[in-house]
MARNU-741751 format. One record per residue: y, x, z of N, C-alpha, C, O in turn; residue in one letter. Coordinates in steps of 0.2 Angstrom, whole numbers, plus 5000, padded with zeros to 4 digits. Atoms other than C-alpha are relative to their C-alpha. Layout:
+------+------+------+------+------+------+------+------+------+------+------+------+------+
:  npy :  npx :  npz : capy : capx : capz :  cpy :  cpx :  cpz :  opy :  opx :  opz : rest :
+------+------+------+------+------+------+------+------+------+------+------+------+------+
:    Y :    X :    Z :    Y :    X :    Z :    Y :    X :    Z :    Y :    X :    Z :    a :
...
+------+------+------+------+------+------+------+------+------+------+------+------+------+
# end
This chain:
+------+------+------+------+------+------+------+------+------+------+------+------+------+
:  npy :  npx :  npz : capy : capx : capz :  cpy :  cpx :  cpz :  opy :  opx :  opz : rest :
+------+------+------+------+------+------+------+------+------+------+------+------+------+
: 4994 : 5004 : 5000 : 5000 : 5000 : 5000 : 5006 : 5004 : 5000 : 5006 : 5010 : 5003 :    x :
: 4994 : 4995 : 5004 : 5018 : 5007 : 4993 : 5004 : 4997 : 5010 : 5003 : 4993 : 5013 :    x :
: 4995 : 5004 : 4995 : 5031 : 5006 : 5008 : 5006 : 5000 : 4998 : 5008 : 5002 : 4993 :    x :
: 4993 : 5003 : 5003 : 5048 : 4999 : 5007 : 5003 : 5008 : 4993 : 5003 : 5007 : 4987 :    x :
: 4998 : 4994 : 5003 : 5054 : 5017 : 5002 : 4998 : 5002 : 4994 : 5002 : 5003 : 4989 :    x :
: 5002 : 4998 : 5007 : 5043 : 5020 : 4988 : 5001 : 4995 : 4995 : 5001 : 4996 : 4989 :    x :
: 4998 : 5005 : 5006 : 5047 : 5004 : 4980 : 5009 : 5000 : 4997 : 5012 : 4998 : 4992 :    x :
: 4993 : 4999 : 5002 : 5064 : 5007 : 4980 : 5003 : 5005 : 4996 : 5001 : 5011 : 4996 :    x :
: 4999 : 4995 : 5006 : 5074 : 5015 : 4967 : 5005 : 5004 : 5004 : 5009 : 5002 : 5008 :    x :
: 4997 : 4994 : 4995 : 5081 : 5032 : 4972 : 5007 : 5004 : 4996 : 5009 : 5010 : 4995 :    x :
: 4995 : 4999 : 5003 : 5097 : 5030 : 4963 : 5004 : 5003 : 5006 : 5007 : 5008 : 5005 :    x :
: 4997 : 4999 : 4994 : 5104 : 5033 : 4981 : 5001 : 5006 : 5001 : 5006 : 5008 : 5003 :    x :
: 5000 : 4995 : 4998 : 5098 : 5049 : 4982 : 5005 : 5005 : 4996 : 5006 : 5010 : 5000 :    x :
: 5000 : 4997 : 5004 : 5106 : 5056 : 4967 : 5010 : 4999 : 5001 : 5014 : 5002 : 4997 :    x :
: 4993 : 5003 : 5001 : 5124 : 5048 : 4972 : 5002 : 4994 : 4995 : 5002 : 4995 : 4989 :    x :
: 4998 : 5005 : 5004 : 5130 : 5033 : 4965 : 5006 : 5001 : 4997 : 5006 : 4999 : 4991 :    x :
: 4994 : 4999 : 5003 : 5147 : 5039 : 4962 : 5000 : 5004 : 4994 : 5004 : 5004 : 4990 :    x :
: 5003 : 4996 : 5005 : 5138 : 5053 : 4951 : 5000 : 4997 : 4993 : 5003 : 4998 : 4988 :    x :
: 5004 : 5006 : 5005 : 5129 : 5039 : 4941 : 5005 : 4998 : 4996 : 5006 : 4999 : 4991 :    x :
: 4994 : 5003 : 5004 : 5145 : 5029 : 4938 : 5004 : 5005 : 4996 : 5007 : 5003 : 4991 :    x :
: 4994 : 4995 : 5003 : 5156 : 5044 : 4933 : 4995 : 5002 : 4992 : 4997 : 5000 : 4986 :    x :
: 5006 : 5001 : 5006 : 5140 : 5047 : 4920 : 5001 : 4993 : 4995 : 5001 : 4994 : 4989 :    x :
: 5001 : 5003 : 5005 : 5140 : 5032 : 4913 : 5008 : 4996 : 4998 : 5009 : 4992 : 4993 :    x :
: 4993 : 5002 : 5005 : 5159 : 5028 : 4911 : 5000 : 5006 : 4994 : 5000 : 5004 : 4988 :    x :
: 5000 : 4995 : 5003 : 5158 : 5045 : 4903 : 4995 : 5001 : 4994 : 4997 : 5006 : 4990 :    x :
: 5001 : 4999 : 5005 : 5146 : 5043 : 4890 : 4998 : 4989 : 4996 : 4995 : 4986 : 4992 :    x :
: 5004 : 5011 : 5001 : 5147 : 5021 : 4889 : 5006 : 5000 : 4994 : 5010 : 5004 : 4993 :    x :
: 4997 : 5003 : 5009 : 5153 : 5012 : 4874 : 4998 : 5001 : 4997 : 4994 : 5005 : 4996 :    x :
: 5003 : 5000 : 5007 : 5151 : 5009 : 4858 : 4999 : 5007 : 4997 : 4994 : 5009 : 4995 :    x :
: 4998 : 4997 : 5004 : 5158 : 5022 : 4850 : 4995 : 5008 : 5002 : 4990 : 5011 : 4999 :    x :
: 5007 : 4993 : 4999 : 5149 : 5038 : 4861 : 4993 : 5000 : 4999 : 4990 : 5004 : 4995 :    x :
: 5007 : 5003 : 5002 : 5134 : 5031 : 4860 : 4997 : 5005 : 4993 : 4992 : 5009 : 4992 :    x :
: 5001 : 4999 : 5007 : 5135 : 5034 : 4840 : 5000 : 5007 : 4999 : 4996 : 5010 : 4997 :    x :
: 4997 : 4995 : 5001 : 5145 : 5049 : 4841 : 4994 : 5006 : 5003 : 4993 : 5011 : 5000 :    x :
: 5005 : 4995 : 5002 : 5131 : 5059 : 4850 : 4996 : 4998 : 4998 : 4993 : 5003 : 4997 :    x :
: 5005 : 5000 : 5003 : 5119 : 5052 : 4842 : 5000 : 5004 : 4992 : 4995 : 5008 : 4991 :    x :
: 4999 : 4997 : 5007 : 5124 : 5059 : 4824 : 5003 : 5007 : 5002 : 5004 : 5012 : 4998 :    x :
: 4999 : 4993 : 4999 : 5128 : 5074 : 4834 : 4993 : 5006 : 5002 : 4993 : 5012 : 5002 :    x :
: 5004 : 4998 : 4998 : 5111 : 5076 : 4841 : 4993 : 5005 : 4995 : 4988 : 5007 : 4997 :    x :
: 5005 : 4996 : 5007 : 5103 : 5086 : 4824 : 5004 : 5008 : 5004 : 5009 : 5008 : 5006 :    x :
: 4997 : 4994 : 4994 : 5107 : 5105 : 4833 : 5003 : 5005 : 4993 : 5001 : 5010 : 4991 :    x :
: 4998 : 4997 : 5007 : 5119 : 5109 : 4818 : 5007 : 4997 : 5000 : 5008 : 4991 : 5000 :    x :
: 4993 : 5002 : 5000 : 5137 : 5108 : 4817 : 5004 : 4995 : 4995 : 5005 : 4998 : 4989 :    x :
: 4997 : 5006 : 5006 : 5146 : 5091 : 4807 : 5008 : 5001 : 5003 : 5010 : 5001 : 5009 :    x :
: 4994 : 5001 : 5002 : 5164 : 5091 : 4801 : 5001 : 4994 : 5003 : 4997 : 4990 : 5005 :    x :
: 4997 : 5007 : 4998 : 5177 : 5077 : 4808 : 4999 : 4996 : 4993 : 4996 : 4990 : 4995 :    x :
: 5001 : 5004 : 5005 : 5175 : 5069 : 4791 : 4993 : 4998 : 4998 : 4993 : 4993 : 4995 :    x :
: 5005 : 5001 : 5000 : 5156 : 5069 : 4790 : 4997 : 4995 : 5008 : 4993 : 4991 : 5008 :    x :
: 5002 : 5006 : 4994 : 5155 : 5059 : 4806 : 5005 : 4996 : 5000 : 5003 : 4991 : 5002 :    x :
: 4996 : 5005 : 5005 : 5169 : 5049 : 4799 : 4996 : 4996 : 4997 : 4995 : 4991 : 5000 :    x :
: 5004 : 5002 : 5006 : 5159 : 5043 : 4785 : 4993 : 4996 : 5004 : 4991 : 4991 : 5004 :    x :
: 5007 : 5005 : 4995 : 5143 : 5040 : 4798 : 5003 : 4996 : 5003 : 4998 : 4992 : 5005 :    x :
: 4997 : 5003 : 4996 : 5156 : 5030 : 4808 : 5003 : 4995 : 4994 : 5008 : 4992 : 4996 :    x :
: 4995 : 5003 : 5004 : 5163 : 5021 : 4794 : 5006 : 4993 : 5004 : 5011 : 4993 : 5001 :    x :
: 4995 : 5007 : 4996 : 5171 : 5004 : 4807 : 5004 : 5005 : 5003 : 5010 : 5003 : 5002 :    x :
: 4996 : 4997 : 4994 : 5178 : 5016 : 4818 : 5007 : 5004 : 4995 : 5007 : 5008 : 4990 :    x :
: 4993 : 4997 : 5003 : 5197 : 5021 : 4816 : 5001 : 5008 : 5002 : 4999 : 5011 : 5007 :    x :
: 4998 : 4995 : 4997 : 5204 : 5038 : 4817 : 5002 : 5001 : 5005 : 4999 : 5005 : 5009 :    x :
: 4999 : 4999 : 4994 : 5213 : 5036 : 4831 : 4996 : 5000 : 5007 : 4997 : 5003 : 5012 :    x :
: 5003 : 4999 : 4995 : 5199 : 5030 : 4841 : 4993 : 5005 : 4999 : 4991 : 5007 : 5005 :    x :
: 5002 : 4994 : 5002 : 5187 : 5044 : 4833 : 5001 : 5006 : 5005 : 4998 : 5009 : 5010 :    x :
: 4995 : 4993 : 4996 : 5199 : 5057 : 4839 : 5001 : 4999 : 5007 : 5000 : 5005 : 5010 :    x :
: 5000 : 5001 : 4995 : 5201 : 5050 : 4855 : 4994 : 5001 : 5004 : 4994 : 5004 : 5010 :    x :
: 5007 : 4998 : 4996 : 5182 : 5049 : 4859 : 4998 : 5007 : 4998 : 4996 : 5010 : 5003 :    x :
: 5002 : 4991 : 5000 : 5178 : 5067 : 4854 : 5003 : 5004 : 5003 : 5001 : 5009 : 5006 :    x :
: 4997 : 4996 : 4993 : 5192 : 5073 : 4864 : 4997 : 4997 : 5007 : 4996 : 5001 : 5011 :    x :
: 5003 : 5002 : 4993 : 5185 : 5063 : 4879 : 4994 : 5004 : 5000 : 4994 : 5008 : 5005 :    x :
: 5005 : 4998 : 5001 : 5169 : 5070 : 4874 : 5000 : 5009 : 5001 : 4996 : 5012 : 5004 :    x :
: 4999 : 4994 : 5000 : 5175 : 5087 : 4873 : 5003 : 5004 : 5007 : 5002 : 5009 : 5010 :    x :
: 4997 : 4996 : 4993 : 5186 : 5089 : 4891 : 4993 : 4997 : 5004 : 4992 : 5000 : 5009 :    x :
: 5005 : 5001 : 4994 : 5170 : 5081 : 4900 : 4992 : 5005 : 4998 : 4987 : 5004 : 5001 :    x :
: 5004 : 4993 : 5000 : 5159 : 5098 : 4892 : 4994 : 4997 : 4997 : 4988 : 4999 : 4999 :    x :
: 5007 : 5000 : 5006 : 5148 : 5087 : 4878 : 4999 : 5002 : 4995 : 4994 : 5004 : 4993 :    x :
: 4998 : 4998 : 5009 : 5154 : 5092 : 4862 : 5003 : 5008 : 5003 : 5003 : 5010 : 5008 :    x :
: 4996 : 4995 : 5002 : 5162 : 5109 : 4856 : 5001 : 4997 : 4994 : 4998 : 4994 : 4990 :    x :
: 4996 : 5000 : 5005 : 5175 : 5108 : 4846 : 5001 : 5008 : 4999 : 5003 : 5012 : 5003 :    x :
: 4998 : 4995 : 5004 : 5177 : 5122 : 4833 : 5005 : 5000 : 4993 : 5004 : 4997 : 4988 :    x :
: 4995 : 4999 : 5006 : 5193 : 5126 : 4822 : 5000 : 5006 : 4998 : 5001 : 5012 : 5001 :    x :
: 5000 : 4994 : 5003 : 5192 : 5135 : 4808 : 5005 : 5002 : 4996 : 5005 : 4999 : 4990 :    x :
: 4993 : 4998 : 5004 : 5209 : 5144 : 4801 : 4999 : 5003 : 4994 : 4997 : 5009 : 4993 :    x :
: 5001 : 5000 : 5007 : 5208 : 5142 : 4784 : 5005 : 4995 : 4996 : 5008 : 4991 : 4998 :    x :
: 4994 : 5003 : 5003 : 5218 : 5138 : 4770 : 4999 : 4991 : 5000 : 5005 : 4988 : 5000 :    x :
: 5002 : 5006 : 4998 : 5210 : 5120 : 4773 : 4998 : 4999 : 5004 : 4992 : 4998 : 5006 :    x :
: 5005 : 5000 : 4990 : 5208 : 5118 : 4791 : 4995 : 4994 : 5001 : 4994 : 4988 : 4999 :    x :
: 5009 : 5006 : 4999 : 5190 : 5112 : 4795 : 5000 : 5001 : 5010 : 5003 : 5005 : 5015 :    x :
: 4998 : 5002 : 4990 : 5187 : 5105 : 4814 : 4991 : 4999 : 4997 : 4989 : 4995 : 4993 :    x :
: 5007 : 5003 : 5002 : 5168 : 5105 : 4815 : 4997 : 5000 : 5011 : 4998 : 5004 : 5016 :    x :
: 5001 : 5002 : 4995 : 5158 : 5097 : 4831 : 4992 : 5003 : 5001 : 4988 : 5004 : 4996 :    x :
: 5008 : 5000 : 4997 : 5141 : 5101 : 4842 : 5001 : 4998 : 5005 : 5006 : 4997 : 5008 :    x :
: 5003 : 5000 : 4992 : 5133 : 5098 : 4857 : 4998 : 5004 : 5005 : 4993 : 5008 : 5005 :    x :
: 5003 : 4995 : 4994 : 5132 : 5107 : 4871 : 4994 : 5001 : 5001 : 4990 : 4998 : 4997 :    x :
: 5006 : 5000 : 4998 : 5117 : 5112 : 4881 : 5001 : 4992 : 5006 : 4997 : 4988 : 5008 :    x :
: 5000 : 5005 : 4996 : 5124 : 5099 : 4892 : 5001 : 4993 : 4998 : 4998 : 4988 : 5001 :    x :
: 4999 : 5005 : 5005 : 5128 : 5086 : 4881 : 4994 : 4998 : 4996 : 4993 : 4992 : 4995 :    x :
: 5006 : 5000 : 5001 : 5110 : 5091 : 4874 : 4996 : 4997 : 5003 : 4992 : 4993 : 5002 :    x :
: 5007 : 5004 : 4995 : 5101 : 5087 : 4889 : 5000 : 4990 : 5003 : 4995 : 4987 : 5006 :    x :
: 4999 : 5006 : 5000 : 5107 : 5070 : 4889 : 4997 : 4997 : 4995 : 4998 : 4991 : 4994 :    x :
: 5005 : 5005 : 5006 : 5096 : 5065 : 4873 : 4994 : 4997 : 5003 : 4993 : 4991 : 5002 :    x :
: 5005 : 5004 : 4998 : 5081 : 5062 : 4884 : 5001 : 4994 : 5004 : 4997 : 4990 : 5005 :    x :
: 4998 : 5005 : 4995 : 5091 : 5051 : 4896 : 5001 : 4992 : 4996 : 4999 : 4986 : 4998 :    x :
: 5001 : 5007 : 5007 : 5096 : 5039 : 4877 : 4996 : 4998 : 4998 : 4996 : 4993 : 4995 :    x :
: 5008 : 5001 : 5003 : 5077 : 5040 : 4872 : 4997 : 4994 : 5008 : 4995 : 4989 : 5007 :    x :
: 5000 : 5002 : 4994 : 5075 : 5034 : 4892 : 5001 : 4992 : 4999 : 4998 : 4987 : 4998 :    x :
: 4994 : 5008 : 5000 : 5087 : 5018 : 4890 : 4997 : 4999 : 4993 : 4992 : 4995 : 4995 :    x :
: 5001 : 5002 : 5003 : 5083 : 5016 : 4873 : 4992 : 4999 : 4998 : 4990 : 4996 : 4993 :    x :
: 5006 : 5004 : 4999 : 5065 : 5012 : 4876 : 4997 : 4994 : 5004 : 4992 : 4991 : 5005 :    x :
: 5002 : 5006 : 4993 : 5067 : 5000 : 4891 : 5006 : 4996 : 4995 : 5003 : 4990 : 4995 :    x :
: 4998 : 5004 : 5003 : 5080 : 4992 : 4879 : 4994 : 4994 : 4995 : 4993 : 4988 : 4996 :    x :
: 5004 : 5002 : 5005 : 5066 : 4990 : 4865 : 4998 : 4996 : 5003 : 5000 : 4990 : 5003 :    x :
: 5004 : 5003 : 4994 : 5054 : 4984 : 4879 : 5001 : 4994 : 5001 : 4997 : 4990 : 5002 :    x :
: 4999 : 5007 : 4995 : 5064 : 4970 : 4886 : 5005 : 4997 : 4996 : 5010 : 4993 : 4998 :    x :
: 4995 : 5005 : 5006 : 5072 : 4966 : 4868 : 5001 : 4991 : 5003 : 5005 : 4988 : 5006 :    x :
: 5003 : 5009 : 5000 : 5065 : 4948 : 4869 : 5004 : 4999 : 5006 : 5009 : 4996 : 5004 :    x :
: 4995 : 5005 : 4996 : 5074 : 4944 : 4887 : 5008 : 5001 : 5000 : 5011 : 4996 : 5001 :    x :
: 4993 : 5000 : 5004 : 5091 : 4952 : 4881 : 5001 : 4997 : 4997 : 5007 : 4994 : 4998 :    x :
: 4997 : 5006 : 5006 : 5092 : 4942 : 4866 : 5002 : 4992 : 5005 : 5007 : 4988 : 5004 :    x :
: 5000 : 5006 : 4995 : 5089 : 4927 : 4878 : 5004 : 5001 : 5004 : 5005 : 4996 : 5006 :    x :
: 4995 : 4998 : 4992 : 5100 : 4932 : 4891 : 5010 : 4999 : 4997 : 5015 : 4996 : 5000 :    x :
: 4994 : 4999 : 5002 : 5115 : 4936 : 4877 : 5002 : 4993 : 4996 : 5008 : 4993 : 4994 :    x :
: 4996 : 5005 : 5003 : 5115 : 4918 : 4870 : 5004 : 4993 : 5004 : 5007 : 4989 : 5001 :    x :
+------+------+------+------+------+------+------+------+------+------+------+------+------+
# end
């Protein structure tokens, strides 16, 4: 028999304020996307993730890569040239946040069927 403790989930232990500061920092629509087409371990242009984003406006583009960049997911690299190129990666830190999107995006899949239900 499990006791109380082992049934309980041990977000407590990890700090909740942690968690929250985590998922304001990588929630929304737009991050989501944004690592995701960043997660190939290979540097893409601001216009190439542009184009994978086609709804999304410049300005909030530009906005989430800088949010993304002062909270040490992205590197941003500028290259001085006669045509200035800005190209994007992933950190190791920002890396290690793929298995946490694989994590959530299978308990999604899983529990499609009562989401859908829940969202009408």
């Amino acid at each position: 028999m499990k006791s109380e403790k082992e049934d309980k989930c041990t977000v407590e232990d990890y700090g909740f304020e942690n968690i929250e500061k985590l998922l304001t920092m990588i929630g929304g629509k737009w991050k989501i996307q944004i690592i995701y087409h960043l997660s190939g371990n290979y540097n893409i242009r601001y216009g190439q993730l542009k184009r994978k984003l086609p709804e999304i406006s410049h300005k909030i583009l530009s906005a989430q890569l800088k949010d993304l960049e002062k909270d040490g997911l992205i590197y941003r690299t500028e290259h001085d040239e006669i045509v200035p190129r800005v190209e994007y990666l992933l950190t190791e830190l920002g890396r290690s946040l793929l298995p946490v999107y694989e994590v959530i995006g299978n308990w999604c899949e899983e529990n499609r069927a009562i989401l859908e239900l829940r969202q009408k």
